[in-house]
C-alpha positions as CSV (number, residue, x, y, z in Angstrom):
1,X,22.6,-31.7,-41.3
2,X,23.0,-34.2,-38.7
3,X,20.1,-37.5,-38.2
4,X,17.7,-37.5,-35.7
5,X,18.7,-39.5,-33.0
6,X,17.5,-43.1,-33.4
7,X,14.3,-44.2,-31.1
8,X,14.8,-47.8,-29.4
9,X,11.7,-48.9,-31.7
10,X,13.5,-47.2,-35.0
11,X,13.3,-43.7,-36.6
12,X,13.4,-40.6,-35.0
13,X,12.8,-39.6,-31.2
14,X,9.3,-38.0,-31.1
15,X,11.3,-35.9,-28.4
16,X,13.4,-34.6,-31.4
17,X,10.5,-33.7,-33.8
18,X,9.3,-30.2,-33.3
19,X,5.8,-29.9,-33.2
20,X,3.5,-27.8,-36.0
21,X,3.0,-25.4,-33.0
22,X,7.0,-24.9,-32.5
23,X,7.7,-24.9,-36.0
24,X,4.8,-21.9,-36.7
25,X,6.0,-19.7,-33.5
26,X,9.8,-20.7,-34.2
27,X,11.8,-18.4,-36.9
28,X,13.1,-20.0,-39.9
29,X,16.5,-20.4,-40.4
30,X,16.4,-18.3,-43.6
31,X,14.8,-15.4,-41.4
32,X,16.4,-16.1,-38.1
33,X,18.7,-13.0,-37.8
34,X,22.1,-14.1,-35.9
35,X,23.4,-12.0,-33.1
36,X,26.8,-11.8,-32.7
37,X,28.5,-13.7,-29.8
38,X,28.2,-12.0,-26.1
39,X,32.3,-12.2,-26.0
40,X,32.0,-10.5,-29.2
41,X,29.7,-7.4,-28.0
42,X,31.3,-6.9,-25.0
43,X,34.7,-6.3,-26.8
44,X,32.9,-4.1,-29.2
45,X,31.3,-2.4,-26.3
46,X,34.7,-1.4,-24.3
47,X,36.3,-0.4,-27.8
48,X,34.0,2.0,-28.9
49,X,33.9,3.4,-24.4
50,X,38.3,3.5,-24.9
51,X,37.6,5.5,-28.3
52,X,34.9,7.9,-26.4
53,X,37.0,8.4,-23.7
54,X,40.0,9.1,-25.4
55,X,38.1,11.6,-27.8
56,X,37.2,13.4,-24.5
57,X,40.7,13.7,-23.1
58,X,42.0,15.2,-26.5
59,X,38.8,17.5,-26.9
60,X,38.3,18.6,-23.3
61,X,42.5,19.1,-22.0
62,X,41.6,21.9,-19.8
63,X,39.2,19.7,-17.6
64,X,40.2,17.9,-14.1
65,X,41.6,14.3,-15.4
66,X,38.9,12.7,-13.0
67,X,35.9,15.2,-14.0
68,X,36.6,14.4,-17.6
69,X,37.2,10.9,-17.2
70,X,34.1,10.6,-15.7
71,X,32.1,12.9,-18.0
72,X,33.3,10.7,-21.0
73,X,32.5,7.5,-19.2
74,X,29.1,8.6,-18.9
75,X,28.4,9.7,-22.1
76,X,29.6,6.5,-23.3
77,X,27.6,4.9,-21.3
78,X,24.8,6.2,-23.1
79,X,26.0,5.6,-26.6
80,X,26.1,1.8,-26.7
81,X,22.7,1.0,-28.0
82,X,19.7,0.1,-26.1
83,X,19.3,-1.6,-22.8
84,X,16.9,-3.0,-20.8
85,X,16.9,-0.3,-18.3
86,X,17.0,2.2,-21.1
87,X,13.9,0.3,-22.7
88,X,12.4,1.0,-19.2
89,X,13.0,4.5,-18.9
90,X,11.7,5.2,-22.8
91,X,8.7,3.5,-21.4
92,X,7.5,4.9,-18.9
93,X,3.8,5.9,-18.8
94,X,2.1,9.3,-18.1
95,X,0.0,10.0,-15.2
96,X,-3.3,9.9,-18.0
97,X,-1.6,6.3,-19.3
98,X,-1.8,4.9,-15.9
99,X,-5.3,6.0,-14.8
100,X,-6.4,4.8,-18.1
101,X,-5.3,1.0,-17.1
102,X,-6.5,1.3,-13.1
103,X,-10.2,2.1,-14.9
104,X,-10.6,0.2,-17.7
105,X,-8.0,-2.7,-17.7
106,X,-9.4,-6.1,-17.2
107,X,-6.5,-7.8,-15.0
108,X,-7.2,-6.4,-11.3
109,X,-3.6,-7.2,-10.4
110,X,-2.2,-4.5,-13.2
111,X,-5.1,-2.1,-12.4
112,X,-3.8,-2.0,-8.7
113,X,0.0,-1.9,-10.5
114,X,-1.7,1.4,-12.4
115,X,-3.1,2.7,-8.7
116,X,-0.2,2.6,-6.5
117,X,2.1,3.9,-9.4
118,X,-0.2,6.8,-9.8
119,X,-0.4,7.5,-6.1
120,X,3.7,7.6,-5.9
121,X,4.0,9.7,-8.6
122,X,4.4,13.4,-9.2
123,X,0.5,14.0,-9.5
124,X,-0.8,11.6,-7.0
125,X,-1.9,14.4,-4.6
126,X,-4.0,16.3,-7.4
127,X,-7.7,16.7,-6.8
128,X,-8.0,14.5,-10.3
129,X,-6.2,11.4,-8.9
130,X,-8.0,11.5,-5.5
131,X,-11.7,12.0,-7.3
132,X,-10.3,8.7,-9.4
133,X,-9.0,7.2,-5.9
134,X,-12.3,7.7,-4.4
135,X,-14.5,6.3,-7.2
136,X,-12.1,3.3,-7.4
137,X,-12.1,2.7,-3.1
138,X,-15.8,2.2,-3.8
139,X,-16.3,0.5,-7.2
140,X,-13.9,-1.5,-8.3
141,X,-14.8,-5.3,-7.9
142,X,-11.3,-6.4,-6.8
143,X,-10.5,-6.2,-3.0
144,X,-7.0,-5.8,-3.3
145,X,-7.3,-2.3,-6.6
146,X,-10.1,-1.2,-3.7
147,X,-7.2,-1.2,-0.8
148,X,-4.9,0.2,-2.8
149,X,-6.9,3.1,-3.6
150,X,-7.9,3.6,-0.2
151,X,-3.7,4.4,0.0
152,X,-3.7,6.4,-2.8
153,X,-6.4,8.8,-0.6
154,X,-3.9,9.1,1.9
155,X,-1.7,11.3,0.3
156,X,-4.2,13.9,-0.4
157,X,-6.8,12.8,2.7
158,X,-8.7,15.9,4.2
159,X,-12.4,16.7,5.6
160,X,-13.4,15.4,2.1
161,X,-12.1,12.3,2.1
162,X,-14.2,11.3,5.6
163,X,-17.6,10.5,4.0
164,X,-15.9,7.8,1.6
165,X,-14.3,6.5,4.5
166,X,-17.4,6.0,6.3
167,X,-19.3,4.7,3.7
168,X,-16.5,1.9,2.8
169,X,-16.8,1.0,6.7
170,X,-20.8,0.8,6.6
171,X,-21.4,-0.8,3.5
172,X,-21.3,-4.6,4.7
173,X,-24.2,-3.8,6.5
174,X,-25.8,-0.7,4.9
175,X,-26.7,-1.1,1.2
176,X,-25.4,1.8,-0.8
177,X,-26.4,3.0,-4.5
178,X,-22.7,3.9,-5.0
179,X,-20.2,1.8,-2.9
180,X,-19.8,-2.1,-3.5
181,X,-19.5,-3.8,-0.1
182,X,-16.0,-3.7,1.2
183,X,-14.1,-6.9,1.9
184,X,-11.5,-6.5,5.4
185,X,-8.6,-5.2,4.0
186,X,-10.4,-2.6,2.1
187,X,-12.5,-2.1,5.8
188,X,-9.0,-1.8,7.5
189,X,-7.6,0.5,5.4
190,X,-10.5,3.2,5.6
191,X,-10.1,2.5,9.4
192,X,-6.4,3.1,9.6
193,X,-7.1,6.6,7.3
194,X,-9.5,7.4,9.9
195,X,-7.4,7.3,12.8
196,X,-4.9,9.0,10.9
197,X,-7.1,12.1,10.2
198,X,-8.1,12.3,13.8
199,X,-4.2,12.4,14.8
200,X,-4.0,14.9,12.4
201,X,-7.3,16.6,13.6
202,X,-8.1,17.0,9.8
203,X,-11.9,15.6,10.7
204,X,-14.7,18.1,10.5
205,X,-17.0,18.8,13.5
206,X,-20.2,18.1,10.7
207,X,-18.7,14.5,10.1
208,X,-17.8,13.5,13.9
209,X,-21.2,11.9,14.6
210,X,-21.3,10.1,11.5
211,X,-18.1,9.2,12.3
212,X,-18.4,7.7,15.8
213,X,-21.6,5.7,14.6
214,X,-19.4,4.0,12.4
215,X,-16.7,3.2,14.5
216,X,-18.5,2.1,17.4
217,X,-19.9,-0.2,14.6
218,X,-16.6,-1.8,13.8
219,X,-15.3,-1.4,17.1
220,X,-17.8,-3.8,18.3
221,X,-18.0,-6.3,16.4
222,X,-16.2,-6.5,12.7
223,X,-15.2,-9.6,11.8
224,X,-11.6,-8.3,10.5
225,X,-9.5,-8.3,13.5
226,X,-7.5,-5.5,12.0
227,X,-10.5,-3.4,11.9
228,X,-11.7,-3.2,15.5
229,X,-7.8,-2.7,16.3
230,X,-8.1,0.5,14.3
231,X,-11.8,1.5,15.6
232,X,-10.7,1.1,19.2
233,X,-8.1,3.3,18.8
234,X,-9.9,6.3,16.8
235,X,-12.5,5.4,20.0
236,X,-9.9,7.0,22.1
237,X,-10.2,10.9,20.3
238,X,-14.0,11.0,21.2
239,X,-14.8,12.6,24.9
240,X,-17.9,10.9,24.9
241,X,-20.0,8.3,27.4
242,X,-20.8,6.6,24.4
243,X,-17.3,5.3,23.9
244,X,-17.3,3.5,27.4
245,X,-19.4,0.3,27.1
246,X,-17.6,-0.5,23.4
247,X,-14.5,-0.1,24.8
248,X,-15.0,-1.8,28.2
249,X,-16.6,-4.8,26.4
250,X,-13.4,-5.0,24.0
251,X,-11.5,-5.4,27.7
252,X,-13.3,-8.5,28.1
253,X,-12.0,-10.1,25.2
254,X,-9.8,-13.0,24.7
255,X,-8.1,-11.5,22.4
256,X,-5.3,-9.5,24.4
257,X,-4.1,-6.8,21.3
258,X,-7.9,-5.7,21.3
259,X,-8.1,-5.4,25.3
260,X,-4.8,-3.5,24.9
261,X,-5.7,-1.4,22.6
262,X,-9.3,-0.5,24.1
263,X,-7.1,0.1,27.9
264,X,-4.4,2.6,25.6
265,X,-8.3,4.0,24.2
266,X,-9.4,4.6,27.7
267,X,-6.2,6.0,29.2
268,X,-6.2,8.7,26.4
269,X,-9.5,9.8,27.4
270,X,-9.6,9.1,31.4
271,X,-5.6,9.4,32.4
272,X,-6.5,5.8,34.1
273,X,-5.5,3.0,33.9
274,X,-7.2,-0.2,35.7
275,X,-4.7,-2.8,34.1
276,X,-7.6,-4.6,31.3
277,X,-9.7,-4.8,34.5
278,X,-13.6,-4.1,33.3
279,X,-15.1,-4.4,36.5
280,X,-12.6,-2.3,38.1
281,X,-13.3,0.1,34.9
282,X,-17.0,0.4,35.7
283,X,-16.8,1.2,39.2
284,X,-14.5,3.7,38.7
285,X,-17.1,5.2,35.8
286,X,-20.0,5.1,38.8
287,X,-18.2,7.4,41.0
288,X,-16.4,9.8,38.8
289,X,-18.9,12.8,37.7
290,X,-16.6,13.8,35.4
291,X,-14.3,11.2,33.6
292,X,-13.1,13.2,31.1
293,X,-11.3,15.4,33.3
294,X,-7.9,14.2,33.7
295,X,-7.2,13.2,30.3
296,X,-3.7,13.3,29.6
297,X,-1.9,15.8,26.7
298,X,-2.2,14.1,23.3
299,X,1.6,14.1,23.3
300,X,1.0,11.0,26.1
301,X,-1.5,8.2,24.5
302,X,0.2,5.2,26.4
303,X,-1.3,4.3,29.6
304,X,2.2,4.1,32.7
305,X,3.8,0.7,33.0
306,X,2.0,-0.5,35.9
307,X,-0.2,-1.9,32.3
308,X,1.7,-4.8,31.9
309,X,1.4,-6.0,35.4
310,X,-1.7,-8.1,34.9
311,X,-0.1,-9.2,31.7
312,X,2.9,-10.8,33.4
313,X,1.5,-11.4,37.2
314,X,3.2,-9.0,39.1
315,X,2.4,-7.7,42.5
């Protein structure tokens, strides 16, 4: 055994002295097991492949020299011991396993782990998962599981999934026995599902008031940017005089994104476009009985080019 290394002041380095924690947490050396030398196992490894391989050629003659080759590399492969990506795959969790740990386990950041893996996987669409999604979207007390839960919805997101939606966007400002108030992203995501199901039509005509009282809501004044930019949008697939002074008013911000998106808003439901212009916009309401009239196809949201005039000064 060699000496400690000599401190300036004499005796050992305190540097060199493990301390009682190390010396309880580190193995002994009587009960250290020693691994043989990577050099070592890697040798050991492509003997035993050659031996496979070679036991395949003599076993399987009749096979294609590459087909063969490759079935006994394969198989070899597999026969080497454990690896990490083997560890992995033996490890993997059932759909039960992971909506155990998105209810019940105390760190939010593996509970949203446990979320998004059970929305990706093969029963993430089942009426189970979205009943868990839903109660998750409006319970849990981290933002971030709440968010992702709101994505898990998606996959499955029908007629049904519209009243949680509404109630995550309300509940800031209307107290609710069973939805925590949502922070923005949560907010943003139950906006963007929104204006997905109206793309998709997939919004009943029982929820549509509901609906449009909400969104005028965070249309007008949310304090998550990302929110009114989704509102103003789903704005544009209501044919109602409602919509106009919410979306008129967003043209008069300073923000230009949200006076672009109310102007796309407006062209969907008009087929005009007055170039973020509001007073132009409500003159052209006081003389048109019937605004709704020339709306274009859905297949054409985007208002013509002549939009981006005002933007960059043209004549």
């Amino acid at each position: 055994m060699s000496r400690p290394r000599p401190h300036r002041h004499g005796g050992p380095n305190p540097s060199d002295v493990p301390s009682p924690a190390h010396r309880m947490l580190s193995p002994s050396p009587r009960t250290q097991k020693s691994s043989p030398p990577q050099p070592a196992r890697a040798c050991t490894n492509l003997l035993f492949r050659c031996l496979v391989v070679s036991t395949f050629r003599r076993l399987l003659p009749t096979f294609d020299f590459r087909l063969s080759t490759f079935f006994a590399l394969f198989v070899a492969a597999g026969c080497t011991g454990p690896s990490r990506s083997n560890e992995g795959w033996f490890n993997r969790k059932s759909p039960r396993q992971w909506l155990d740990i998105a209810l019940e386990h105390p760190q939010p950041d593996e509970r949203r782990k446990a979320v998004a893996a059970l929305a990706n996987g093969p029963e993430g669409g089942a009426d189970w998962a979205a009943t868990a999604f839903d109660s998750i979207a409006r319970t849990d007390p981290d933002g971030m599981v709440r968010a992702a839960a709101v994505r898990g919805l998606a996959r499955s997101a029908d007629g049904r999934t519209v009243p949680t939606l509404v109630k995550l966007l309300d509940s800031n400002e209307v107290r609710l026995d069973d939805t925590l108030p949502a922070p923005g992203p949560v907010r943003w995501e139950a906006a963007q599902l929104l204006e997905h199901l109206h793309e998709r039509d997939a919004v009943p005509p029982s929820e549509r008031e509901t609906v449009l009282a909400a969104v005028r809501m965070r249309a007008d004044h949310d304090t998550d940017r990302n929110v009114r930019l989704s509102a103003l949008s789903t704005l544009g697939y209501y044919k109602d005089a409602r919509v106009f002074p919410v979306l008129i008013a967003a043209l008069q911000s300073r923000d230009f994104a949200i006076q672009r998106r109310a102007e796309h808003a407006l062209y969907r439901l008009t087929g005009q476009s007055h170039e973020l212009d509001a007073a132009a916009w409500h003159d052209w309401l006081s003389k048109t009985p019937d605004p709704f009239a020339q709306a274009p196809p859905a297949s054409a949201p985007s208002p013509p080019r002549s939009f981006w005039k005002r933007l960059f000064g043209a004549t």
